[in-house]
N, C-alpha and C positions, 0 to 999 in steps of 0.2 A: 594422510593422503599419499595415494604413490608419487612418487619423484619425479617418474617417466612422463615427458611432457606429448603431447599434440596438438595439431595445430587447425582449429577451426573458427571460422567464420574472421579470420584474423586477429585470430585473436588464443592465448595459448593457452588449453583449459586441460588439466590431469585427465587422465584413463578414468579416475574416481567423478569428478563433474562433468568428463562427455558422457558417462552412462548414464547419470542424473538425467542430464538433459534428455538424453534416447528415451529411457524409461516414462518420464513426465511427460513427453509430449506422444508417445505411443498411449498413453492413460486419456492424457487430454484430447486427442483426436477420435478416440475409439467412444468414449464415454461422457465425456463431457461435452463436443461441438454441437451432437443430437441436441443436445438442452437450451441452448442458447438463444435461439427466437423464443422459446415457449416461456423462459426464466424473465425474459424481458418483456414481455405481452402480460404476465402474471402478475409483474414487479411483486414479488412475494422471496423470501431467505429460500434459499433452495438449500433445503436440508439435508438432502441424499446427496448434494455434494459434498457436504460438510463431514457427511458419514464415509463417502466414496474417498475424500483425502486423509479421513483420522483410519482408515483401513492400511492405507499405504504408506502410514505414520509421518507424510507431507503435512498435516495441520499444525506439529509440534516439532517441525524436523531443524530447525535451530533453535529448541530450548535444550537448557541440558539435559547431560541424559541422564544424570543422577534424580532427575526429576520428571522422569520418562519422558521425554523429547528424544530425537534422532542426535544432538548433539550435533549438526553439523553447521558448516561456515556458513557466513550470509551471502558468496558466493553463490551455493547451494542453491540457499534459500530463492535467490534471485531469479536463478535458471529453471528454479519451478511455476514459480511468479510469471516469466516470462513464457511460457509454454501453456500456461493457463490459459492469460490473457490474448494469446495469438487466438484462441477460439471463443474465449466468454469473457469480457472483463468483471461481471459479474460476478462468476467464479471465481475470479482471482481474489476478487474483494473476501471470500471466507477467510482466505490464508491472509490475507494481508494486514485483514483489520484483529487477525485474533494476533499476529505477530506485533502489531501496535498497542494491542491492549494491555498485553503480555509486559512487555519491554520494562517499563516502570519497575516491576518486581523484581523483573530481573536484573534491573540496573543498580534500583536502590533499597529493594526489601533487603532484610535480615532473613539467617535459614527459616526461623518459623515460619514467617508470612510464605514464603517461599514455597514450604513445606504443605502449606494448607492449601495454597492456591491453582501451584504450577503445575502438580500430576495430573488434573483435571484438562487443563486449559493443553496440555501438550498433546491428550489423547483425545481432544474434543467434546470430553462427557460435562466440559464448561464453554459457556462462549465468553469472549471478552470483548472489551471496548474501552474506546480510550476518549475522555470528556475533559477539554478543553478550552473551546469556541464556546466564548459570550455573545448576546449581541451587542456589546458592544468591546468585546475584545477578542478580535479574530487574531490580524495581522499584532497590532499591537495585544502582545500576551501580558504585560506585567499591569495592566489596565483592568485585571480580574477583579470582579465582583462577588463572587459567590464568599464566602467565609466560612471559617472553623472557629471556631471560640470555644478553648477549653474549659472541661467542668469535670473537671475530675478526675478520675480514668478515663475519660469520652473526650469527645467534638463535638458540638451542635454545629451541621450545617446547615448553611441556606445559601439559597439562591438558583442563577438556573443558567442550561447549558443546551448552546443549539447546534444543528449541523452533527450529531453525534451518531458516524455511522455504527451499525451494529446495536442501535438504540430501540428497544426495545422486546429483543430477543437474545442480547445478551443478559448473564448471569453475575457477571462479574465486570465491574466498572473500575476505571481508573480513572480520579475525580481531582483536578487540581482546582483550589483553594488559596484564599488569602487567609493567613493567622497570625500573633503575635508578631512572629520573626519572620515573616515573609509569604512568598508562596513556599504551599506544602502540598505534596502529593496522598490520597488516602484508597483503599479500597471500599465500594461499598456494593454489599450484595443487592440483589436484584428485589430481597423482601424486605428490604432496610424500611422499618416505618416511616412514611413521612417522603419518602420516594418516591416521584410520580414519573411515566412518562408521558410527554407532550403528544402533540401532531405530529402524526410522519409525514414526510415532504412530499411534495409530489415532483419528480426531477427529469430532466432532459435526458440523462445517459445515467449507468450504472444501476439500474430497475432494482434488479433483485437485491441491492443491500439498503437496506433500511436504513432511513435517516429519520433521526427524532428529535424533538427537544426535550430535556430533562428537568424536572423540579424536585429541591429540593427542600422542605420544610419541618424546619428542627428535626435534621434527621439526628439520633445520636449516634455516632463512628466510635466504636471502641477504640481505644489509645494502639492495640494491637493491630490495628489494620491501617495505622499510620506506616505512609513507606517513606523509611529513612528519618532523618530529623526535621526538626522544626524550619522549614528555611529552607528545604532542601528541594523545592519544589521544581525552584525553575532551571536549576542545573540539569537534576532528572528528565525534565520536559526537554531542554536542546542535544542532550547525549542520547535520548531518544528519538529524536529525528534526524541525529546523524546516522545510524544507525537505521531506520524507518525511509528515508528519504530514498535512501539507492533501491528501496523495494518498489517504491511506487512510480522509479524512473524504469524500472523494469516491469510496470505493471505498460508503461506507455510504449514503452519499446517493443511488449507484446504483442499490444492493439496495433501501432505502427506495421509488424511483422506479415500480422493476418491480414490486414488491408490490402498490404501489396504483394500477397499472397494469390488472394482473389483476384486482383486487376491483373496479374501475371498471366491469369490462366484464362481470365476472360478473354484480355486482348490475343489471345494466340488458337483462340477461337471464333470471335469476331470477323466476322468479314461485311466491306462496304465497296462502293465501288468496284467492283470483281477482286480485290486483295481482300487478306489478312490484317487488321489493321493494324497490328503488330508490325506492320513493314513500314510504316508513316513515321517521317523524322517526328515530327511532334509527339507522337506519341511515344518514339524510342527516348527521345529525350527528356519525358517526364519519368520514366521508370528509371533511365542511367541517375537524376537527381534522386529520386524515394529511394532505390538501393544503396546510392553514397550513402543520404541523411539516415538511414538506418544503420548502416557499419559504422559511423561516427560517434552515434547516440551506443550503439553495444561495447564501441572503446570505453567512454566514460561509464558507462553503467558498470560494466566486469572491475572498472579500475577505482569505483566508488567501493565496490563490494571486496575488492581485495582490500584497500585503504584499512576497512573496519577489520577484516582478520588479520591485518599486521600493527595496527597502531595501539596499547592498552593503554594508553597511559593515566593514570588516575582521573586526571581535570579534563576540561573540553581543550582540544585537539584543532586549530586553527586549519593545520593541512587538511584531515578529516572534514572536516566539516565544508571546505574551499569546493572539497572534490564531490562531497553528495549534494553540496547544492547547484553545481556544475551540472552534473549528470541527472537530477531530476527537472530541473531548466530547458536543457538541451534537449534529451529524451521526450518531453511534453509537451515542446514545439513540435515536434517533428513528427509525432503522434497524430498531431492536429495538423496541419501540414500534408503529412502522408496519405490521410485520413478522407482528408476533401481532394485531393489529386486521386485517390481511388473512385472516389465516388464520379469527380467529372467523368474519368477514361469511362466505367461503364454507365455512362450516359444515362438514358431514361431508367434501367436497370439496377442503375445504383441508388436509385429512391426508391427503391421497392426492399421491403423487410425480407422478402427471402433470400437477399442475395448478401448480406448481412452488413455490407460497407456502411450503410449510411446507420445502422447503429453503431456500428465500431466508431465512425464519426463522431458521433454522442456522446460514445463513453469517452473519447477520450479529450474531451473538452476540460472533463471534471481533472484531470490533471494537471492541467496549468494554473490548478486554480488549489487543490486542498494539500495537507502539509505545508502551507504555505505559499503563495500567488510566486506564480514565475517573476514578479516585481519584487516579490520581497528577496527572491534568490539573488536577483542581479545586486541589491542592497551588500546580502550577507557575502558575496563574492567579492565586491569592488571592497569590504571594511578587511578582507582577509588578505586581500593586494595589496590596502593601504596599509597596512597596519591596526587595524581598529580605528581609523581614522573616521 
């Protein structure tokens, strides 16, 4: 990255991630905002965006590049996330959920698995996903039921997994498991016998990315597409949402963005009473708040995402982890928040689909709620204050 700092939105991003951003959101505005009511009226994967970002090599752009990825920071990553989301959160959801699917391999595959899985998934000629959520172990993760029971070389899995965005159009799953020595994480392909998927949901916001539930029954998991060791499940699963979390507080700060975006440009067209409503304390004073709570939410988001490009350290990272749950908490209030303050200012107009606020509303409900509930954040925040207390 060049050295040479500048200084935007308050915040100090290289000559290298203000062009990102430029570039991303001149793609995102040009190409992708046209999509946006029709992605969401369809609720259907919107595949030409999946193609539109693996063209501009955004689908893989922080995997490494020894594994054709862009190799770049999650920084990066974030400011593309966030440039998406100001038009589609939809769209954002291809990048998001393939950088969540991904992560597992990259955190704790060995070269092979690596080797087999990651050139695919960086250039989009794979989709990924990442299966987690039980019904009955959302919030609490170590409550998992599914199982792996080795036999052999293999795993028999069983069991089943809901809420699985990118569920049934992706190729490639990352499946945690209980086994001997704990949870474990495995890959399993999309034609793995015994694989099924469920019902796709029907949901409030976020349309175009598929949610499903997944079964599985006696699948067998080659020993090979175990990632990492035995045990190593749930380590893997929290270094992946340190890592995960600052993208989908940037997925909020998007939708946040475009909301008061819209109401910007409404209110300064609006007129009632013979003004501009634009000139009404009231209404000045809800935008001077949506502008603060969105510079606020972009401090912690940039300082979640720098956190993970400066911190490696082998185990889970207490500060790391204080700061993404911080900044997806904050971020996904303010989303929601910003979100319905847009929608009041344009009035009758903000409950109408073409004016887009009241789905950006929608979508960005589903943020306070997946990667974990903004309750569970304030938990993981107050244990990193205390001590683990």
């Amino acid at each position: 990255m060049n050295a040479e700092k500048i200084v935007f939105n308050n915040f100090d991003l290289s000559e290298d991630h203000l062009q990102i951003k430029q570039e991303i959101h001149r793609l995102a505005q040009e190409r992708i905002k046209p999509r946006a009511i029709e992605i969401d009226e369809n609720a259907e994967y919107p595949m030409d965006i999946l193609h539109l970002l693996s063209e501009y090599g955004y689908i893989g752009a922080n995997m490494p590049e020894e594994y054709g990825g862009l190799g770049l920071d999650l920084l990066s990553f974030c400011l593309i996330v966030e440039e998406i989301s100001r038009v589609c959160a939809s769209s954002s959801q291809v990048a998001v959920v393939q950088e969540l699917g991904s992560l597992p391999i990259i955190i704790g595959g060995n070269d092979a698995l690596k080797k087999r899985f990651l050139p695919d998934l960086a250039t989009g000629q794979k989709i990924a996903a990442y299966a987690l959520t039980e019904p009955d172990a959302g919030s609490d993760v170590k409550s998992l039921k599914t199982r792996a029971e080795r036999d052999g070389d293999s795993y028999i899995l069983n069991g089943q997994k809901m809420f699985i965005s990118n569920g049934g159009v992706a190729d490639v799953y990352s499946v945690f498991a209980q086994t001997a020595k704990g949870i474990t994480a495995f890959v399993v392909e999309k034609d793995t016998p015994g694989f099924v998927v469920g019902k796709l949901e029907k949901k409030m916001g976020i349309k175009g990315s598929p949610t499903a539930q997944l079964y599985f029954d006696n699948c067998r998991i080659p020993i090979e597409n175990r990632i990492g060791d035995e045990g190593d499940g749930w380590m893997i699963a929290m270094k992946t949402f340190d890592k995960s979390r600052p993208t989908v507080a940037a997925q909020a700060l998007g939708i946040a963005q475009g909301a008061y975006d819209a109401a910007l440009e409404y209110v300064q067209e609006r007129e009632q009473f013979g003004k501009n409503i634009s000139s009404f304390q009231a209404v000045q004073f809800m935008l001077a708040d949506m502008a603060t709570q969105i510079e606020a939410a972009r401090g912690l988001v940039y300082k979640a995402a720098s956190k993970v490009n400066e911190l490696t350290a082998t185990g889970k990272n207490p500060e790391l982890t204080q700061a993404s749950s911080m900044a997806k908490m904050f971020a996904a209030d303010v989303a929601m928040k910003v979100t319905t303050d847009a929608v009041q200012l344009l009035g009758g107009y903000g409950f109408i689909q073409e004016y887009h606020v009241e789905r950006m509303m929608r979508d960005a409900k589903i943020t306070q709620i997946y990667e974990g509930t903004n309750q569970i954040q304030r938990v993981i925040i107050a244990r990193t204050i205390l001590g683990g207390k």
